[in-house]
C-alpha distance (Angstrom), angle and dihedral (degrees) to the residues before:
residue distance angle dihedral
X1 . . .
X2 3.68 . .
X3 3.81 117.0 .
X4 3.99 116.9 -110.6
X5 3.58 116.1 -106.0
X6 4.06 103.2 -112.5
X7 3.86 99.2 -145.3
X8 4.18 86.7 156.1
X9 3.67 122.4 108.6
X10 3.98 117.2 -153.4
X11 3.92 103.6 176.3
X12 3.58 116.2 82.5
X13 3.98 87.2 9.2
X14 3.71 95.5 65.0
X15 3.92 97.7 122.8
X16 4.28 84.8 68.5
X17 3.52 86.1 69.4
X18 3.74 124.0 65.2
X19 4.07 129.8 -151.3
X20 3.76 131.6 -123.2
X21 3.76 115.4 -113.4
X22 3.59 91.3 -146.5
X23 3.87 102.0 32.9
X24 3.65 136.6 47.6
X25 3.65 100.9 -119.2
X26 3.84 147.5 79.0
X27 3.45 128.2 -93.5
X28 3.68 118.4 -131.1
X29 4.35 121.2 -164.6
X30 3.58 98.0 -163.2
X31 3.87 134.0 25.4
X32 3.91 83.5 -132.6
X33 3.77 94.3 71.5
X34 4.01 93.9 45.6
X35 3.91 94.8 134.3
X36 3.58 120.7 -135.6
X37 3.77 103.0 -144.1
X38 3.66 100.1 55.9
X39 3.80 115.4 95.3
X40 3.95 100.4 -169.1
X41 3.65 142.8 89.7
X42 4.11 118.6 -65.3
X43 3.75 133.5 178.6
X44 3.54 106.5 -132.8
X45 4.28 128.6 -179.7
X46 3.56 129.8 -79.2
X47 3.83 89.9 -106.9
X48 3.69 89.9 60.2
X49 3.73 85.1 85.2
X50 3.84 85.0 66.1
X51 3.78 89.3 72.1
X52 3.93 102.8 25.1
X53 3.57 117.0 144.6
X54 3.81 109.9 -167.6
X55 4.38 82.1 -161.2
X56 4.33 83.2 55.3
X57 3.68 95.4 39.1
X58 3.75 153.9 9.1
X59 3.74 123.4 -140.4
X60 3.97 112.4 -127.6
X61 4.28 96.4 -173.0
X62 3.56 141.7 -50.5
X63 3.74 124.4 -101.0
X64 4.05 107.6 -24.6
X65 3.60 131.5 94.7
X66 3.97 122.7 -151.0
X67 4.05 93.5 -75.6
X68 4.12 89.5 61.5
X69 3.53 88.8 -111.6
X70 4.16 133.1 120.7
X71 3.82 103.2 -76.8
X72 4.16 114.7 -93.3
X73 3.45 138.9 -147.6
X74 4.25 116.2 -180.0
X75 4.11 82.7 -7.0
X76 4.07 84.0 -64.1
X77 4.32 116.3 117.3
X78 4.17 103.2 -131.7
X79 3.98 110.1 -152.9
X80 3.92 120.9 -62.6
X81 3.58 100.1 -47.4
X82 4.06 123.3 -157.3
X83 3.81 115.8 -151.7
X84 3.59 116.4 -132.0
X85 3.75 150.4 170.2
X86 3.68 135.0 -171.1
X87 3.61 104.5 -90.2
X88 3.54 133.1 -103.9
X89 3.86 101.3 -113.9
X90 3.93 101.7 -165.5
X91 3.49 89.4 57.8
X92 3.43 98.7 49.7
X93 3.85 90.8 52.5
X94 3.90 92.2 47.9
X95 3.66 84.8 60.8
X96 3.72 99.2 44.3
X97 3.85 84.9 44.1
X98 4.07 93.7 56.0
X99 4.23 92.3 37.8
X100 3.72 95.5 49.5
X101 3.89 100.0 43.6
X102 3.97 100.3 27.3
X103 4.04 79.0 -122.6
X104 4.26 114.0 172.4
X105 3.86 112.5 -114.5
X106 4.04 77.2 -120.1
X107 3.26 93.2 51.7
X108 3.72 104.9 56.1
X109 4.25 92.8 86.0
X110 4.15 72.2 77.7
X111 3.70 88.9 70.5
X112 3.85 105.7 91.8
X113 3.72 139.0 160.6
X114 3.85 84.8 -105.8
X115 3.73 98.2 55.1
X116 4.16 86.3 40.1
X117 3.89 85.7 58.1
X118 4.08 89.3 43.4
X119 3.73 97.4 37.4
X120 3.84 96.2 -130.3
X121 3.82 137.1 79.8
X122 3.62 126.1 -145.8
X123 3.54 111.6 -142.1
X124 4.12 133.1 -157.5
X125 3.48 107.3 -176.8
X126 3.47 131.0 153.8
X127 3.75 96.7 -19.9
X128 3.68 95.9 -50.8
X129 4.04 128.3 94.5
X130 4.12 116.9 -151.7
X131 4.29 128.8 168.5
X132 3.79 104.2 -119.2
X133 3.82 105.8 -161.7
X134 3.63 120.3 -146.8
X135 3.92 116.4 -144.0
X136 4.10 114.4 -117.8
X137 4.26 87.4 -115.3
X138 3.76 91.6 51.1
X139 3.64 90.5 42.9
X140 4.02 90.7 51.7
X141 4.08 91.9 43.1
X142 3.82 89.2 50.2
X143 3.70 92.9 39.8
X144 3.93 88.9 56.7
X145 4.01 94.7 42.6
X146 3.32 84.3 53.9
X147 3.86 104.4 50.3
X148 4.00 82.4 39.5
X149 4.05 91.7 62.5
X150 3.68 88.7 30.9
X151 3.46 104.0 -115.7
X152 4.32 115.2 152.0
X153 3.82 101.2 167.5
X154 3.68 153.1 31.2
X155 3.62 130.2 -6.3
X156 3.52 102.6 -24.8
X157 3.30 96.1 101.9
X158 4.00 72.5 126.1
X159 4.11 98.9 -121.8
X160 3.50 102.4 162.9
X161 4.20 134.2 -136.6
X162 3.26 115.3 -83.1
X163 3.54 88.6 -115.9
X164 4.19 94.3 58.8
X165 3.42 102.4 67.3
X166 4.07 105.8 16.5
């Protein structure tokens, strides 16, 4: 799916966007005026799911605030709301990283700029060595993370521990 184009601005415009009374988050009529500087949680409409991209966002829950009940705004339920945040791109690319090479969680510290600029890992893990090849998409997703957080060599390619994001 390609990611919306955020052309929204939250801060200093924050009165245009009203809170749940039951849920910590901001409630958002039309997927057109999703903003792209806020970081929190937003209920968005039904037809957002039209145009989710799980690499964009994350989805929180459907419909209910904190209290179990149908989401509020001025003690008055808006349409069927989805809750979402911006999502949490390193993750996402850990996971497309271990489904599109077959990759061990213990093997990802194997995933380097150098192999991204190669296309293929070599891996020593538990006495064995194996090629892990790294699919051209991948390779141009984690090529662009990477110039995004600045990264240019070595193993920073930032894929966590298993026990960071588990």
């Amino acid at each position: 799916m390609i990611p919306l184009d955020l052309g929204h601005k939250y801060y200093g415009y924050e009165n245009q966007y009203a809170n749940y009374d039951n849920y910590n988050a901001i409630n958002i009529d039309k997927i057109t005026n999703i903003p792209y500087d806020f970081e929190g949680i937003m209920g968005v409409p039904i037809s957002f799911m039209d145009k989710y991209s799980p690499e964009q966002f994350e989805i929180i829950k459907f419909r209910k605030g904190d209290d179990d009940k149908d989401l509020r705004i001025n003690g008055k339920c808006p349409y069927f709301r989805i809750l979402v945040k911006k999502g949490n791109k390193r993750l996402s690319l850990v996971v497309q990283t271990i489904c599109a090479t077959g990759i061990r969680v213990s093997e990802l510290r194997y995933i380097t700029m150098e192999a991204v600029q190669s296309g293929r890992a070599e891996v020593n893990c538990k006495g064995k060595h194996r090629v892990i090849f790294l699919p051209v998409e991948l390779q141009k997703k984690l090529r662009l993370y990477a110039k995004e957080k600045g990264i240019q060599q070595g193993s920073e390619v930032e894929m966590p521990e298993v026990d960071e994001w588990v």
